[in-house]
Rosetta silent file (secondary structure, phi, psi, omega in degrees, C-alpha in Angstrom):
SEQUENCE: XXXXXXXXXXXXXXXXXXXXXXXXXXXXXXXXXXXXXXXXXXXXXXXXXXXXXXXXXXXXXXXXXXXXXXXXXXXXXXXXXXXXXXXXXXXXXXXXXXXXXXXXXXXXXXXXXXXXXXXXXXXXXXXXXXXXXX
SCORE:     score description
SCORE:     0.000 S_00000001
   1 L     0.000  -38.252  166.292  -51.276  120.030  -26.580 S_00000001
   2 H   -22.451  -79.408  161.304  -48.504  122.327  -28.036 S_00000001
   3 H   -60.690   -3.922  163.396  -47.944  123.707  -25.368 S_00000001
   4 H   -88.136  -25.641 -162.157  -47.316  120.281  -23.313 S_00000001
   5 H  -114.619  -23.425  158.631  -44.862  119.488  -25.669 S_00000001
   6 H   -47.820  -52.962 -165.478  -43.081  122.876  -25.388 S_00000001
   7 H   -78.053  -13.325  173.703  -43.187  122.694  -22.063 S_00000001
   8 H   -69.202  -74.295  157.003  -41.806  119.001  -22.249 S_00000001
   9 H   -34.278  -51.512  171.440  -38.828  120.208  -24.073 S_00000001
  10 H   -55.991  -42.198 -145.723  -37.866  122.878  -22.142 S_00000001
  11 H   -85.011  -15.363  160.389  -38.000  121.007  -19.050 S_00000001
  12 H   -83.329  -57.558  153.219  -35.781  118.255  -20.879 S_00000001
  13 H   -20.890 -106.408  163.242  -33.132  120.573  -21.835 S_00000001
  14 H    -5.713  -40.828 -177.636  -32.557  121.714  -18.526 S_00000001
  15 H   -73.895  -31.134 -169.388  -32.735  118.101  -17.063 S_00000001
  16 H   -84.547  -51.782 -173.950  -29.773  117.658  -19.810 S_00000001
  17 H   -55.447  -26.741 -154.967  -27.822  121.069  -18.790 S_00000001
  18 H   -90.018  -18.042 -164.189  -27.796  119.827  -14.984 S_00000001
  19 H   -95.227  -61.100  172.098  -26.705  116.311  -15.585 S_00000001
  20 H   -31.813  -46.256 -175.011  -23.615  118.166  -18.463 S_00000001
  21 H   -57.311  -70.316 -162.865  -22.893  120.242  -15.071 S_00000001
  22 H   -51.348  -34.728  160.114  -22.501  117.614  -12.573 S_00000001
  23 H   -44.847  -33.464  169.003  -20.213  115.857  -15.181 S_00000001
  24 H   -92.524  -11.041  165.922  -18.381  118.670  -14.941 S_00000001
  25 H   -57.851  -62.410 -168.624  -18.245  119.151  -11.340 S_00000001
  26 H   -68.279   -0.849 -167.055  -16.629  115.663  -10.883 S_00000001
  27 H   -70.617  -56.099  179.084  -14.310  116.225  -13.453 S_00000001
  28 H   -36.206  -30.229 -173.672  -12.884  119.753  -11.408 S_00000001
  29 H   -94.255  -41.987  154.270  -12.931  117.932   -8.061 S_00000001
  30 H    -4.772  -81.108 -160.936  -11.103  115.213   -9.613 S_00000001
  31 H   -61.158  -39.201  172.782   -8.730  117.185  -10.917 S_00000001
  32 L   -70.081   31.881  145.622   -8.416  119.604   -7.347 S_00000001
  33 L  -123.722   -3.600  147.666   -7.630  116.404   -5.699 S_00000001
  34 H   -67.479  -62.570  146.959   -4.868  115.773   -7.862 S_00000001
  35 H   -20.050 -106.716 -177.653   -3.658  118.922   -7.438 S_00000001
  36 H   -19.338  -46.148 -175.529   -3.618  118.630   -3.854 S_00000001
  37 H   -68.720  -37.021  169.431   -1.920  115.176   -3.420 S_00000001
  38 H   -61.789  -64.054 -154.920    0.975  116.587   -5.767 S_00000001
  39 H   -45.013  -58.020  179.851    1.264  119.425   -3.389 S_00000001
  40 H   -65.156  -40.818  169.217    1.450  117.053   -0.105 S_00000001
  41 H   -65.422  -22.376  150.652    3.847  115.211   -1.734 S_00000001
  42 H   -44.481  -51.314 -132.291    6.068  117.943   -2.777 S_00000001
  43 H   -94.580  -71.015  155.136    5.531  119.263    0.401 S_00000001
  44 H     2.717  -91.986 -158.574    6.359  116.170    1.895 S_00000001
  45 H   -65.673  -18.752 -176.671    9.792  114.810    0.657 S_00000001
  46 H   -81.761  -10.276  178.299   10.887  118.756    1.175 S_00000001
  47 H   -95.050  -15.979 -173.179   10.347  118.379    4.639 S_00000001
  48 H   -67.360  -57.969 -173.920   12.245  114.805    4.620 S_00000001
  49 L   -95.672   15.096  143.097   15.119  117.175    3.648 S_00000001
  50 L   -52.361  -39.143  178.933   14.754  119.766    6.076 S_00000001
  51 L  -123.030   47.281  155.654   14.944  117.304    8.894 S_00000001
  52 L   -98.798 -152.498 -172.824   18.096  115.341    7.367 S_00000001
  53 L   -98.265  135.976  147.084   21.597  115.919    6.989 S_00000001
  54 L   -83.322   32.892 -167.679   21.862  119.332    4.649 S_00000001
  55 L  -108.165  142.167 -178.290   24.718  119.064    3.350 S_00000001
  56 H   -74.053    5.023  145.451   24.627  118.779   -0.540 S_00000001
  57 H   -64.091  -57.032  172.996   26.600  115.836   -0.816 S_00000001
  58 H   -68.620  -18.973 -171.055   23.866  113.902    1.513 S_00000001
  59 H   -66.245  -53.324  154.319   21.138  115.439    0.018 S_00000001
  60 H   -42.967  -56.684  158.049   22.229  114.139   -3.206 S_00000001
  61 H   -42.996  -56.157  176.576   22.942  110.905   -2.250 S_00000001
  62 H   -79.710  -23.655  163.119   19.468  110.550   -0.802 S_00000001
  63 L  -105.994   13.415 -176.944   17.173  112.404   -2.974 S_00000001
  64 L   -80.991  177.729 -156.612   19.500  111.744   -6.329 S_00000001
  65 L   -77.667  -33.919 -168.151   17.749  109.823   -9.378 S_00000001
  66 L  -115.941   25.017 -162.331   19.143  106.399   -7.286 S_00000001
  67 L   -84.532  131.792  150.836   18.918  108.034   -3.433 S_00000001
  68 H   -24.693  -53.082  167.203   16.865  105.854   -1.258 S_00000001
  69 H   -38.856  -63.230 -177.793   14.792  108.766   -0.603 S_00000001
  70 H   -50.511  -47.552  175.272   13.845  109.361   -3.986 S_00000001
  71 H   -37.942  -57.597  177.699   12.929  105.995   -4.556 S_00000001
  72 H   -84.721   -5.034  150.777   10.561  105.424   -1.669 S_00000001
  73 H   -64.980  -35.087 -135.909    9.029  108.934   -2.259 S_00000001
  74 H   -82.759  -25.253 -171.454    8.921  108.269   -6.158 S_00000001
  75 H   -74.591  -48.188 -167.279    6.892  103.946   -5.283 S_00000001
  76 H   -50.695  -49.108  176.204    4.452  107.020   -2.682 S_00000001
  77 H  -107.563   12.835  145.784    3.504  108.816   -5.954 S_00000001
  78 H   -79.059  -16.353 -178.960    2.985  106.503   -8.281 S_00000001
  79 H   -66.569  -53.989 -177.354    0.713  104.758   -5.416 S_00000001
  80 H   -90.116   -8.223  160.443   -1.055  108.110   -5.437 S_00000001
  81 L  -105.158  156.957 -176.917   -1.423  109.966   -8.705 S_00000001
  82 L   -88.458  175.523  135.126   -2.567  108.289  -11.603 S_00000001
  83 L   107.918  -11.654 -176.383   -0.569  108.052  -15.475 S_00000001
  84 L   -68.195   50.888  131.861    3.116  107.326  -13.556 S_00000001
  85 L    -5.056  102.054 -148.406    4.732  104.045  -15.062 S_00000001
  86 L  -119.797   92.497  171.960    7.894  103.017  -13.214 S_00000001
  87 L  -113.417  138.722 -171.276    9.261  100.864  -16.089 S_00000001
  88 L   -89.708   72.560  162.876   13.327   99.683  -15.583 S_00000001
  89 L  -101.900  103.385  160.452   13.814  102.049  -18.445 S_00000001
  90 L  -108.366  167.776  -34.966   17.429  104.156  -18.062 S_00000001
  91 L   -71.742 -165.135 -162.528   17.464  106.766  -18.460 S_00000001
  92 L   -69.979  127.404  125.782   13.384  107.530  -18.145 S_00000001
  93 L   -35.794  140.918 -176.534   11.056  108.164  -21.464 S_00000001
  94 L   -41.953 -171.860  162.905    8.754  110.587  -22.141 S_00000001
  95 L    60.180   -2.611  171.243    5.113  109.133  -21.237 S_00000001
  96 L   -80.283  -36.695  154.025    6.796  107.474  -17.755 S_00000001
  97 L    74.779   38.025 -169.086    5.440  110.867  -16.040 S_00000001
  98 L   -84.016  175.337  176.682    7.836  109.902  -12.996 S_00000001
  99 L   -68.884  157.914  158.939    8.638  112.465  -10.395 S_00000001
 100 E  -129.587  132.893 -178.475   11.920  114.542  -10.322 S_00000001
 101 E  -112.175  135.872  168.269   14.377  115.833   -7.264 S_00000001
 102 L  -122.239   78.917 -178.729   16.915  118.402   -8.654 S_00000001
 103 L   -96.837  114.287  173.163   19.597  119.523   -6.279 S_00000001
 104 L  -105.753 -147.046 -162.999   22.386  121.799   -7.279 S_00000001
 105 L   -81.143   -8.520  147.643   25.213  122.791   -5.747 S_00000001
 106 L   -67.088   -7.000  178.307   23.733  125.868   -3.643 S_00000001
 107 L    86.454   13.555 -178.703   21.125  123.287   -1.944 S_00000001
 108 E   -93.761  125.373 -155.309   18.574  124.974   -4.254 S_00000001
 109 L  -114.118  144.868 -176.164   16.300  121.930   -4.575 S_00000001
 110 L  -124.547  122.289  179.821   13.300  121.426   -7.551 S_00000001
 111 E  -127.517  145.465  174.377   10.650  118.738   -6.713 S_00000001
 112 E  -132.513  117.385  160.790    8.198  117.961   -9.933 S_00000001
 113 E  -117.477  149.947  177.688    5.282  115.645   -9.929 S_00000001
 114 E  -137.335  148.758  163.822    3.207  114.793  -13.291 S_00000001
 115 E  -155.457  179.019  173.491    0.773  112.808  -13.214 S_00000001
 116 L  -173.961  134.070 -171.108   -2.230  112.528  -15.828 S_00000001
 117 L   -77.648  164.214  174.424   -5.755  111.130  -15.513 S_00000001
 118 L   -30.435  145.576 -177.874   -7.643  108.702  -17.204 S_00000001
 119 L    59.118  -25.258  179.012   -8.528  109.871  -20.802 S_00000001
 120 L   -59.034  146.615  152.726   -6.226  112.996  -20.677 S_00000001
 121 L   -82.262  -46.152  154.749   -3.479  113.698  -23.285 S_00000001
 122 L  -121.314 -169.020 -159.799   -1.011  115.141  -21.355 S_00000001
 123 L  -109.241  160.732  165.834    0.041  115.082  -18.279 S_00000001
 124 E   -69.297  138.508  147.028    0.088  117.848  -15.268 S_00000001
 125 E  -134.776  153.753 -168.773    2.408  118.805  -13.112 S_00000001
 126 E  -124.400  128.072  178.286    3.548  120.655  -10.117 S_00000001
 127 E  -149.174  142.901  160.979    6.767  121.609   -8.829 S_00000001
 128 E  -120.239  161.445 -173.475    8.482  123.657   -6.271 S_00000001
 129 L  -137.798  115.137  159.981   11.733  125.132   -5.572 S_00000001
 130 L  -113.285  170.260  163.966   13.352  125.857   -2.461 S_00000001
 131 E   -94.585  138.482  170.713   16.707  126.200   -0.645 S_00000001
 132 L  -109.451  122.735  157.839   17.861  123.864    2.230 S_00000001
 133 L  -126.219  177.724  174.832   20.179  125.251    4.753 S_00000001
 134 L   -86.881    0.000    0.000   21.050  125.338    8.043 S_00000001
């Protein structure tokens, strides 16, 4: 009889480590699919200005904090990452998690996405930096 009830336990413990795993599985693919969407969207709007006008004056215009560009990428990733809050707040507040385009005056360009999932305390982000020329 002991030994049924040993043998109970273990075999509940285990049933308990595998179900703690899989919880942790979905958090990680979760999270790698978060990843990933900030990437294509980075990835994205950098190609928008590759195959636009370079010139840093247009670039600016169109990818500046009020550029058309920016805008309709910035409505793309709050549709797709989560924690982003597009509030008519100038200039933005912390906890708004919105995207950023940084262009200076060499065409050296910064793209940032944050975004931050349900129950998380802060938020994530990704960013790259390239040059655009001709």
């Amino acid at each position: 009889m002991l030994e049924s009830l040993i043998a109970i336990l273990i075999f509940s413990m285990g049933i308990l480590a595998l179900v703690a795993l899989l919880g942790a599985s979905v958090k990680d693919t979760t999270s790698a699919k978060y990843r990933t969407e900030a990437s294509l969207l980075v990835n994205q709007v950098i190609g928008e200005m590759w195959l636009g006008d370079k010139t840093n004056a247009t670039l600016a215009a169109n990818y500046g904090e009020t550029g058309e560009g920016y805008r309709d990428w910035k409505d793309k990733v709050a549709q797709t990452l989560p924690g982003i809050a597009d509030a008519v707040v100038a200039p933005p507040v912390a906890g708004q998690n919105l995207p950023t385009i940084t262009i200076d005056g060499d065409n050296m360009v910064t793209v940032t996405v944050f975004w931050q999932a349900p129950g998380e305390s802060k938020p994530h982000n990704y960013a790259a930096v390239t040059r655009i020329h001709d």
